[in-house]
DOZA-317701 format. One record per atom (N, C-alpha, C): residue in three letters; x, y, z. Coordinates in pm, whole numbers, plus 50000, padded with zeros to 5 digits. Last residue first. Example, Ala and Ser with C-alpha at 12.3 -4.5 7.8 and 13.67 -1.06 7.14 Angstrom:
ser512854977550708ser513674989450714ser512905000350787ala513194943150780ala512304955050780ala513204967050780
***
This chain:
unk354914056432830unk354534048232767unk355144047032611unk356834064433129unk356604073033070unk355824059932901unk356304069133495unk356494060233349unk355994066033264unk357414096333694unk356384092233633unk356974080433504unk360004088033917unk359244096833839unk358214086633756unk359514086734317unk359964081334198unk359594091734072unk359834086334656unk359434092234563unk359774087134442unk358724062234873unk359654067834796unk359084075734693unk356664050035036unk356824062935043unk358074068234952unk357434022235128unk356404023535032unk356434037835003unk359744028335282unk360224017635178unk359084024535046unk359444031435536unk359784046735451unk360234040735279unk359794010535662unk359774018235703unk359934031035599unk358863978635531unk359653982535588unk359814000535581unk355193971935535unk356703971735401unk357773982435567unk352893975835589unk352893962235619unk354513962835494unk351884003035662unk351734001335746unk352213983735734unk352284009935344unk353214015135423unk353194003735558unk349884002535194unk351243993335218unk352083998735326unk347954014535218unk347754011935312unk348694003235318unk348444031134916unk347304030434955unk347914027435164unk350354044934722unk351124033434861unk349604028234942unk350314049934402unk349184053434517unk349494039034656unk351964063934135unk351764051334211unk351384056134334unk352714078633964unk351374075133931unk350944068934028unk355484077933991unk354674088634060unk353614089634048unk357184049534049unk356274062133943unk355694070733998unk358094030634196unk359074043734202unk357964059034095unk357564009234071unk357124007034148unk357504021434205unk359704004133873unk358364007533821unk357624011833948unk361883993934035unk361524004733925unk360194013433901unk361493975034286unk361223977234137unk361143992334052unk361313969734522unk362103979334489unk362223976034317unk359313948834610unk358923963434621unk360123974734549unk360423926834549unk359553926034456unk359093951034472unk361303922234840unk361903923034651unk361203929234599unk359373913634968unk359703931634976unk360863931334861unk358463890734866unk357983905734826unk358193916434847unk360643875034970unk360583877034777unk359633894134783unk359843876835223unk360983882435169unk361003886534996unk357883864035196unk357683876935268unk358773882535188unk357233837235166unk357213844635070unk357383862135084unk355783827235431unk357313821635377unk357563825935264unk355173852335643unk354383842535537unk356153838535464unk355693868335842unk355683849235873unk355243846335783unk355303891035824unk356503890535840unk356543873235812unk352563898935596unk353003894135733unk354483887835717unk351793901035355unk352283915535412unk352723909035544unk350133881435181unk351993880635201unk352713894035274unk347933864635283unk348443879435357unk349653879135310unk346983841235186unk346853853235132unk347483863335163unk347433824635432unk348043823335307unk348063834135203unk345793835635613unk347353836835660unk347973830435464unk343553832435526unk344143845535520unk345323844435538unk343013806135558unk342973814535391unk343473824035415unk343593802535807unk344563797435753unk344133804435599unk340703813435948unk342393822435957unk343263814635870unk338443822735638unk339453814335748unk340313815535790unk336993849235499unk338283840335512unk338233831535628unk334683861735538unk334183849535458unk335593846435446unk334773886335632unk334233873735643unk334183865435621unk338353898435570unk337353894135505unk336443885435612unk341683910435645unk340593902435667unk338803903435644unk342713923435286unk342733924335457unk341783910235476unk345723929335074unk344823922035132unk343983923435300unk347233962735046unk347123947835128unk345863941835142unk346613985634774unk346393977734891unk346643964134953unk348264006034532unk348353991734625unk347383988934741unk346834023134269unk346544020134337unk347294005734415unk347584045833983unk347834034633995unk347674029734204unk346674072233822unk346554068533953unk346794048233890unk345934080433543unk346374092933668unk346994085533759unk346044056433263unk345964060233400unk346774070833469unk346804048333002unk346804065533016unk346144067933163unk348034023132953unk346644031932884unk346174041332953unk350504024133072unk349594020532863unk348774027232888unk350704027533345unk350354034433248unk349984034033062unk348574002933371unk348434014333397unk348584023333318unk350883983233313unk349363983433233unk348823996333261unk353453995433484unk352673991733372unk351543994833245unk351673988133718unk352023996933694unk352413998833563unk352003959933672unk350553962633697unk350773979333667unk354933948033654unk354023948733532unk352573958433532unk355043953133978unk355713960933891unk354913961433719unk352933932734035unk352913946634097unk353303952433959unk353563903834028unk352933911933917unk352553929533965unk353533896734277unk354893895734171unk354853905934057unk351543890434421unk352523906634438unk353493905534323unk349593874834358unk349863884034248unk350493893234277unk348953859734566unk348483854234384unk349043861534349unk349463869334796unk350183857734779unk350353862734594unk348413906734747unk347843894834803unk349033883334739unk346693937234675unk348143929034711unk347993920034737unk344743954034459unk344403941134640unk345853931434631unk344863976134305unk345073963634281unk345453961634453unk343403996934048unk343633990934165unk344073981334175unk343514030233821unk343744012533823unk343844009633953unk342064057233729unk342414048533850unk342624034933828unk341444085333585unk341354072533560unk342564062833633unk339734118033538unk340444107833588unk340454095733601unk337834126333368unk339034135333435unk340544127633481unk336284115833066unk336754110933208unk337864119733220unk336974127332775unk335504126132804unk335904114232992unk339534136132652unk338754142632797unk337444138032852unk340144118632491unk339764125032459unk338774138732606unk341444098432687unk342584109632598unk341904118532556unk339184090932822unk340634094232871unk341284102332784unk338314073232617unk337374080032700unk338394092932794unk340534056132547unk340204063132474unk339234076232552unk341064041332771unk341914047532726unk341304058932637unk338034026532739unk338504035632853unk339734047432823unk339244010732551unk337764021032518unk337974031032633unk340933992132645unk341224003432560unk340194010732526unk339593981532832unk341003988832886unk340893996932824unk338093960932682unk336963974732761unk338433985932795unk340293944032615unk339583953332495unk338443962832553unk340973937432872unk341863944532771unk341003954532716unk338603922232971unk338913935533030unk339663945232924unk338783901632724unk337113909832735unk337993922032818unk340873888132821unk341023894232688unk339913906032686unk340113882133102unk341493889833075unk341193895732935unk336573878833216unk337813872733117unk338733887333079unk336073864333579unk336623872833451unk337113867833323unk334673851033735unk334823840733647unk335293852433515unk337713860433937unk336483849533863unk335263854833837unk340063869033989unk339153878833985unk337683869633831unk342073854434069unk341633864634139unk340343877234128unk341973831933842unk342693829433980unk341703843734093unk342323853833629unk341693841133628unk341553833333769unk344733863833681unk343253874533675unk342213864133658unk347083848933626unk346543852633734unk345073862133801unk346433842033364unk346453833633458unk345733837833562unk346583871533236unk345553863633209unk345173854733299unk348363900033468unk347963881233337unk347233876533331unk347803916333615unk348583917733488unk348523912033388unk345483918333820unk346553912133792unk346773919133699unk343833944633991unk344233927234071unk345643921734008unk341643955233894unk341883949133800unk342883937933941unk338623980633917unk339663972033978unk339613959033961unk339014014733782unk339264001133750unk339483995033880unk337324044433869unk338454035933908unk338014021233824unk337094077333678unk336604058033673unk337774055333769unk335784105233697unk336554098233747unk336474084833716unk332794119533658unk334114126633664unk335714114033619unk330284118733392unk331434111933466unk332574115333489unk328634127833235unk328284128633359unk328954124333433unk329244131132953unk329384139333003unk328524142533157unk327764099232853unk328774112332833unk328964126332910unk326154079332953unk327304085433038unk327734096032990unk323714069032863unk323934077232881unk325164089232950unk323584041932868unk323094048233013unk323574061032986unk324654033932646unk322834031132666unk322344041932838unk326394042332622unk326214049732556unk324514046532579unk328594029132775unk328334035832797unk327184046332730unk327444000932726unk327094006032844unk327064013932825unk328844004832448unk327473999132444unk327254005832596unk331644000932534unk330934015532433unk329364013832459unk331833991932824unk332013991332675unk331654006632611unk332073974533106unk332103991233086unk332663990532947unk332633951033183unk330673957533146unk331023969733049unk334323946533366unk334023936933260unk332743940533166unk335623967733547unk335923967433363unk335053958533277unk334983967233791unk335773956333774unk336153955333606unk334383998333885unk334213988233846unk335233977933804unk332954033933968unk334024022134046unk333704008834028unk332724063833875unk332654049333871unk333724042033908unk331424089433953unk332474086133979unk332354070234022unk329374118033847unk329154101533860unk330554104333860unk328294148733937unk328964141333886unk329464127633883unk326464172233936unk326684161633994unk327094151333910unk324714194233817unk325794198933880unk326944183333924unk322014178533790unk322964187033636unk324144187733722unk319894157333784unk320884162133870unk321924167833813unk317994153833540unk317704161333735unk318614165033804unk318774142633346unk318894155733328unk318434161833484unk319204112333340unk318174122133265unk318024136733290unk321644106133450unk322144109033363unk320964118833280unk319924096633721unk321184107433735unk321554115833592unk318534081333628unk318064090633695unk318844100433685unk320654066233528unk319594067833448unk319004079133500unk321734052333809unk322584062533659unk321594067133581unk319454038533889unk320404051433970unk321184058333848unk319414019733723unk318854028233745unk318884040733807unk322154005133804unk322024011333646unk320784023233661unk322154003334033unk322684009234036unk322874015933859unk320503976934024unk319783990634068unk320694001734064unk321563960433859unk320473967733790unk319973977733859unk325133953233875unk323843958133950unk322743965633846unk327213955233672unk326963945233664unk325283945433795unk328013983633687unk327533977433531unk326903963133621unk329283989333896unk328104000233868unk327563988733764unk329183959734170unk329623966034027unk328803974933991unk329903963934524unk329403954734389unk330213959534268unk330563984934676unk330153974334731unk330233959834607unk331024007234578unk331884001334666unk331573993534712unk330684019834224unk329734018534391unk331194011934452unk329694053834241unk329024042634218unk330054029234133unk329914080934427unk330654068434356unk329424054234371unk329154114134326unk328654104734375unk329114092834330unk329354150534355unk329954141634310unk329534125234418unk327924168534530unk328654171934357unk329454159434279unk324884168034645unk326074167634649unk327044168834504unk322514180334683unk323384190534755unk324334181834667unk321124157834656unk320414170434650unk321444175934584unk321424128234745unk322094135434568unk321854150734576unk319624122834941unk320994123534980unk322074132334832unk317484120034744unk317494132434841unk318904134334923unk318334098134676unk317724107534572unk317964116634657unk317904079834906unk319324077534797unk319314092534741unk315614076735017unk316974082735050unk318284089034957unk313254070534861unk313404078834999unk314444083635045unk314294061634619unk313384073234603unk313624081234702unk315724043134697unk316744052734596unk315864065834594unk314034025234846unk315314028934911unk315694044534817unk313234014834598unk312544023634687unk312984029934777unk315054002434456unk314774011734393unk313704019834512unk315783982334659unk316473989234652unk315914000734608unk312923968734647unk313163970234767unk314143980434757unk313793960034380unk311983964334399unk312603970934564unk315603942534447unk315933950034352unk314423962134399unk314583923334569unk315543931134656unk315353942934574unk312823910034359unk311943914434515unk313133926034560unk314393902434172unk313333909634166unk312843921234308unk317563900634316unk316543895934246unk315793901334248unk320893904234337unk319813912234369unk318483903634276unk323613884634255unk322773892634200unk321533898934270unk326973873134345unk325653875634401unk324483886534308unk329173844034380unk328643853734274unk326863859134363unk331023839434642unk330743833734501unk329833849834429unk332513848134844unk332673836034826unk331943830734688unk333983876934828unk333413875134848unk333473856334804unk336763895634792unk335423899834897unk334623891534857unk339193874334720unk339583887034807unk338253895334859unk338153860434521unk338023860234673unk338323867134790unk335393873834337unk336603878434382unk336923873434507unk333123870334120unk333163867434255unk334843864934269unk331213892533897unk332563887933955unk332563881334108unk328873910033859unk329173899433793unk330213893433812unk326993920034198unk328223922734107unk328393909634031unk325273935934448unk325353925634309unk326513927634196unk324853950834671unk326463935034654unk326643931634480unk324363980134749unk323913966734676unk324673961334636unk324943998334900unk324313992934944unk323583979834826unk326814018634833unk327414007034867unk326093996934916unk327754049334733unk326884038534791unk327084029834727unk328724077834880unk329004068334809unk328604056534839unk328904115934808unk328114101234843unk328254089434792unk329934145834918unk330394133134831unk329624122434899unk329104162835019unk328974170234907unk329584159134815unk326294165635305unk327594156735220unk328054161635053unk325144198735424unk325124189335311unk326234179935272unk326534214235699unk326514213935541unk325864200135492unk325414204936020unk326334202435912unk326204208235809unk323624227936240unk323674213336148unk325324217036057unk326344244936476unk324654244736383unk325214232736288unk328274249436645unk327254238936681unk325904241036580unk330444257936617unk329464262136633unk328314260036669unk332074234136563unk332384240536698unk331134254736719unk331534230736290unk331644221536376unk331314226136466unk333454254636193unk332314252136149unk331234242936242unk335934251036270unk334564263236316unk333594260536290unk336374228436123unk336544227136297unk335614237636345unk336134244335854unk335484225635915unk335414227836039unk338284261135878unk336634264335810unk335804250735883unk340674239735907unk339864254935988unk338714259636012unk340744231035646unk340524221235798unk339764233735918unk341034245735471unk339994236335457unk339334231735587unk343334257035544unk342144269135548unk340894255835586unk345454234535770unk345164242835636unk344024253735626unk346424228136007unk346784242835996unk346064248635865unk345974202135987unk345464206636014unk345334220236037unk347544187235649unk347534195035794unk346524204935835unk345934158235509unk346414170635546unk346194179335613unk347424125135559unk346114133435600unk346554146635562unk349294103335438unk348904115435353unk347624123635384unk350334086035608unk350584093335662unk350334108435529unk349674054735590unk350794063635428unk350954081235486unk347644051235765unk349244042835732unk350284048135652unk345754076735671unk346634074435854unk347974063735815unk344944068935386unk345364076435458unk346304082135613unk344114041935467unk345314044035402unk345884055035421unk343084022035732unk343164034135645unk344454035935599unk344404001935903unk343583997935747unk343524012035688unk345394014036159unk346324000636058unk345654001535848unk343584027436252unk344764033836205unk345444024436108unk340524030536241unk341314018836218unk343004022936192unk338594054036386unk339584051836262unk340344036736316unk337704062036647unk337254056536571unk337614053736457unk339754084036713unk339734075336798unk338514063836749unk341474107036679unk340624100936535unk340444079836624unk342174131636815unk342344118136857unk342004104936759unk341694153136754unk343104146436682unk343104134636782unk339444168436786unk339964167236921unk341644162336878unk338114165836530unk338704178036548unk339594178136652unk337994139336505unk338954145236417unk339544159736492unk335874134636694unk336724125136722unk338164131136611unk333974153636601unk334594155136700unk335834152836712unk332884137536408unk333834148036396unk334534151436504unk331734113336585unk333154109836489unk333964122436434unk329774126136700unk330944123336790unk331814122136735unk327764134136479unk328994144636556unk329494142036634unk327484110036420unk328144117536314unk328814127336404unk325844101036662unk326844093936623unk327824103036505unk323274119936639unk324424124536759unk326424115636723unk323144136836346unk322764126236448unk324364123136530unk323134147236043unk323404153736141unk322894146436297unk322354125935883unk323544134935848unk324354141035958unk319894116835974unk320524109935975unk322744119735966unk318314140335955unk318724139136063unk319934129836064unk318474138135687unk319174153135736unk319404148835903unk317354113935603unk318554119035530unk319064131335580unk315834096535815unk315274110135770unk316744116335738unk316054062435787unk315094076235837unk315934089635798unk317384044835656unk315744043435623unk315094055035722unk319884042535724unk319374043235571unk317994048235562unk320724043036059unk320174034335957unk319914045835824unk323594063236143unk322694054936164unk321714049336052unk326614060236188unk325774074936183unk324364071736205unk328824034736293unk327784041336177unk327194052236235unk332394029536255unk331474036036371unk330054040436254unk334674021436126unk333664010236166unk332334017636236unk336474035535896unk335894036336051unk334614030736054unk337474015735741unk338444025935782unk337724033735923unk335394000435676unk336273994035717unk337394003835803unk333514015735574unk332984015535707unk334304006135759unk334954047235450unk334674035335426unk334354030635577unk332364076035613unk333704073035557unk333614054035520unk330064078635761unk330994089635707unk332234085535675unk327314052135711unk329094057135773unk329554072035716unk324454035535754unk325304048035684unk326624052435759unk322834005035698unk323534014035817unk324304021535685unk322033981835531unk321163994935653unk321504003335671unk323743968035503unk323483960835597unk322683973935642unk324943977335277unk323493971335203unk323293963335359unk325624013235281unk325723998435314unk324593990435275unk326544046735192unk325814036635255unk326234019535221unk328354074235320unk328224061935230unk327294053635258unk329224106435266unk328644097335361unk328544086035256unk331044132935368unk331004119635267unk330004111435365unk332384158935478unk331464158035374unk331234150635285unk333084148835698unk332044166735729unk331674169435591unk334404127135741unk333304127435813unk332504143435814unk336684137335547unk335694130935478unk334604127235580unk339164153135567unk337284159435643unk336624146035566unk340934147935884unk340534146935783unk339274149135741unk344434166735970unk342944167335981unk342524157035836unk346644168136208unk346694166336097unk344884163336102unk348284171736441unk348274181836376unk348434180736215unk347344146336575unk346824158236628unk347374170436556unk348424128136419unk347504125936437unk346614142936469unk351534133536491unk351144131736379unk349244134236361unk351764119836799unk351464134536772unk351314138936625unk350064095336752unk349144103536803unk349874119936804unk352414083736645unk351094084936581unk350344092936581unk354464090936829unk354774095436698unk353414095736645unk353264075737037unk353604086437047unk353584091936913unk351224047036848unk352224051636947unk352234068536944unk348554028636784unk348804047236859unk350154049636937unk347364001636627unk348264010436711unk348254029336712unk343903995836732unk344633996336624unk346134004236668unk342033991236925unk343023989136957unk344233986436840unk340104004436763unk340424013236908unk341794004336952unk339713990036597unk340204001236522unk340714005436690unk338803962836675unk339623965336612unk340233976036570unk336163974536787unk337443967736884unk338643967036839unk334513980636503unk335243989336631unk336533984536745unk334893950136446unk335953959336384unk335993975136460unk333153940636638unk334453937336648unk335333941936567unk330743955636605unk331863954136740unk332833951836698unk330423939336293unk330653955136335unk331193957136493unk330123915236364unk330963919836314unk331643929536310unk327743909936526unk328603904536577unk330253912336534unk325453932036421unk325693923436629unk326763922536647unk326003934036183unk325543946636269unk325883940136448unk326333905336086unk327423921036037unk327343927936158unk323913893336132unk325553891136205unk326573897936234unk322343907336010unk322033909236162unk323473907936203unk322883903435778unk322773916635768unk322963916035981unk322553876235782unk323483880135758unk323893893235793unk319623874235809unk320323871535899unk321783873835893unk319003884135538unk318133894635639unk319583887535791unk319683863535368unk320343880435388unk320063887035506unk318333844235404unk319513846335470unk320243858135470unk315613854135393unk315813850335508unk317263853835535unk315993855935102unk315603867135164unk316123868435308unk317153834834963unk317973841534959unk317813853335043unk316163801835084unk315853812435076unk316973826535097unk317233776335148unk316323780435269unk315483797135195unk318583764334951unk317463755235050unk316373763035130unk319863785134808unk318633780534728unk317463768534821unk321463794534990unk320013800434900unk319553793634877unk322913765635023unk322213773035118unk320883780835076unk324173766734804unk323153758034820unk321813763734940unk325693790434786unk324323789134689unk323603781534739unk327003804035083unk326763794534994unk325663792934843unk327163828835282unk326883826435106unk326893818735040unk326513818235516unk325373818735407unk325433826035314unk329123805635533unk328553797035516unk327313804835453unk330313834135621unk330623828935438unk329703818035395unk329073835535804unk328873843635699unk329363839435603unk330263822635979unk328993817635956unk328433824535877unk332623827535971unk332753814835900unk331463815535930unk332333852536131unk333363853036012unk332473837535898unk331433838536402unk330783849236303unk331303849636179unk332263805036450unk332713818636465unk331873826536357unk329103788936591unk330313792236505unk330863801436508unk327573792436830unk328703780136833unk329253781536726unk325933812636794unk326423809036918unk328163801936926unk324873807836531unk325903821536543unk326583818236660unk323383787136564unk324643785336486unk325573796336508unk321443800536698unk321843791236779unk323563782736707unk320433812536493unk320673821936621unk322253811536713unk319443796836310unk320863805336296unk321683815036395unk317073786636511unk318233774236413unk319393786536413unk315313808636469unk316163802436563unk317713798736581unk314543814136166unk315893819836251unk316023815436409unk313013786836233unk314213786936148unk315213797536196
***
């Protein structure tokens, strides 16, 4: 049988042979174990190259690279993340494709392994020659900070000494898909972890996960799935919230549809949560229906406002709305900001749609309204000089690099509710 997929990877494009095994039918003909396990292979063989290939030939003009070299970032000297394909990154693995190495050996070597200290390197030298310049947001919105600072200094000596690393002091894991939403913007349908994976994760959480928490002060759950809608990532909170890890602080990252009074109060959240990001997509019912399936708009509202509340009363520092730019819903930008601020968001979030496995070049070319050739291009750089769009709540994520020149970078003032 893995023959058979060896021999499909040959003759299909990688992209489209990954979405094919997310099919359900698929699971359910051949087995959800098998096809993960081969999926996981495609990522690592076929996929992963090719988003390194992608970042090295991401642009570098003059201006970039001298920008580049007198500007620093540390999230490779104190973030690490993991993946549910194995593999550990110092940063999102989309923003640098380069891994540190597998999940499953030894959390200090892994930290400190020859791949981690080429990618610092790769900062301290200002060549950031493993970064995706196009997809990071940071490098497109040009908000790295300067490398003249104390932060950056302390880091480079630090580095240049050549003794182990510090401890990651931010961890963010990503190694379980399961989420109650199937969003096409990541994924082709709905995925849950079953007994066996789940049994497989929680052992993962003993040998690594847990001991990666030592040192650190703050941990996002998650970037891969949902904190609420994953059972191993509920257990992970449980651990976290029973009193072992006192200094360390949960920083949730969810789609809203879970996050109630009830969640919060069965897992114990009070006073273990720095930060929530929301990610919400639309404004409207319609369109949140459309982008963020099989959601329901009224159910997010009424979790919106418990959040709000969690918020005013200090019990969360900070509170993040997102939203994946895309055909369905640039219109709704300006409103999205907005909703935001109602209910008492720090941070209002843009990103461009990107390329996905599981798109087709014609799904993407329809989705991408950031390309000069989508026949809707124009309406959206309309759509960018909105008012609202001018707040100072508002986060240019990785628009810069797909809006006309100094367009996404305006300053504006805060909305006021």
């Amino acid at each position: 049988m893995i023959s058979l997929f060896v021999e499909l990877t040959l003759t299909l494009a990688p992209q489209r042979l990954l979405g094919l095994l997310a099919h359900p039918a698929l699971h359910d003909a051949l087995g959800r174990e098998r096809l993960n396990a081969v999926g996981a292979w495609i990522n690592n063989v076929f996929m992963l190259p090719w988003r390194q290939r992608r970042a090295r030939l991401s642009p570098r003009d003059a201006d970039m690279r001298a920008y580049l070299r007198t500007h620093f970032c540390a999230r490779p000297f104190h973030t690490v993340e993991t993946t549910h394909t194995g593999l550990a990154f110092v940063c999102c693995p989309v923003w640098l494709p380069k891994p540190i190495g597998a999940l499953s050996g030894d959390p200090q070597a892994l930290w400190n392994s020859a791949a981690a200290r080429e990618i610092r390197e790769s900062i301290v030298d200002g060549s950031f020659r493993h970064c995706d310049h196009r997809t990071c947001p940071l490098i497109a919105s040009r908000a790295l900070p300067p490398r003249a600072s104390a932060q950056a200094q302390q880091m480079i000596a630090q580095h240049r000494s050549g003794a182990p690393a510090p401890s990651p002091k931010y961890v963010v894991l990503s190694h379980d898909k399961s989420c109650n939403l199937a969003c096409p913007s990541c994924r082709s349908g709905l995925y849950l972890a079953n007994k066996a994976q789940q049994a497989r994760l929680d052992a993962l959480m003993e040998s690594a996960i847990l001991p990666l928490l030592r040192h650190a002060e703050e941990v996002v759950i998650t970037g891969s799935g949902d904190a609420f809608g994953s059972n191993h990532f509920r257990n992970v909170i449980k651990r976290i919230t029973a009193g072992e890890y006192p200094g360390l602080k949960i920083h949730l990252h969810t789609n809203g549809q879970l996050l109630d009074a009830r969640a919060w109060r069965d897992l114990s959240l009070e006073g273990h949560v720095g930060g929530v990001q929301i990610s919400i997509d639309a404004a409207r019912a319609a369109t949140y229906a459309i982008v963020r399936r099989p959601g329901n708009f009224a159910r997010l509202l009424e979790n919106l406002a418990f959040v709000k509340t969690l918020r005013q009363r200090g019990a969360i520092s900070h509170l993040h709305f997102s939203m994946v730019v895309q055909t369905a819903n640039f219109r709704e930008m300006p409103e999205f900001v907005r909703l935001a601020a109602d209910h008492r968001a720090d941070l209002v979030s843009f990103n461009m749609i990107r390329q996905r496995d599981v798109f087709s070049r014609d799904e993407f070319a329809r989705a991408f309204i950031g390309s000069p050739d989508h026949p809707e291009h124009l309406e959206f750089l309309a759509v960018l000089t909105a008012p609202e769009l001018k707040a100072s709540i508002v986060d240019w994520g990785n628009m810069d690099a797909f809006t006309p020149a100094g367009r996404a970078r305006e300053d504006g003032e805060r909305l006021t509710a």
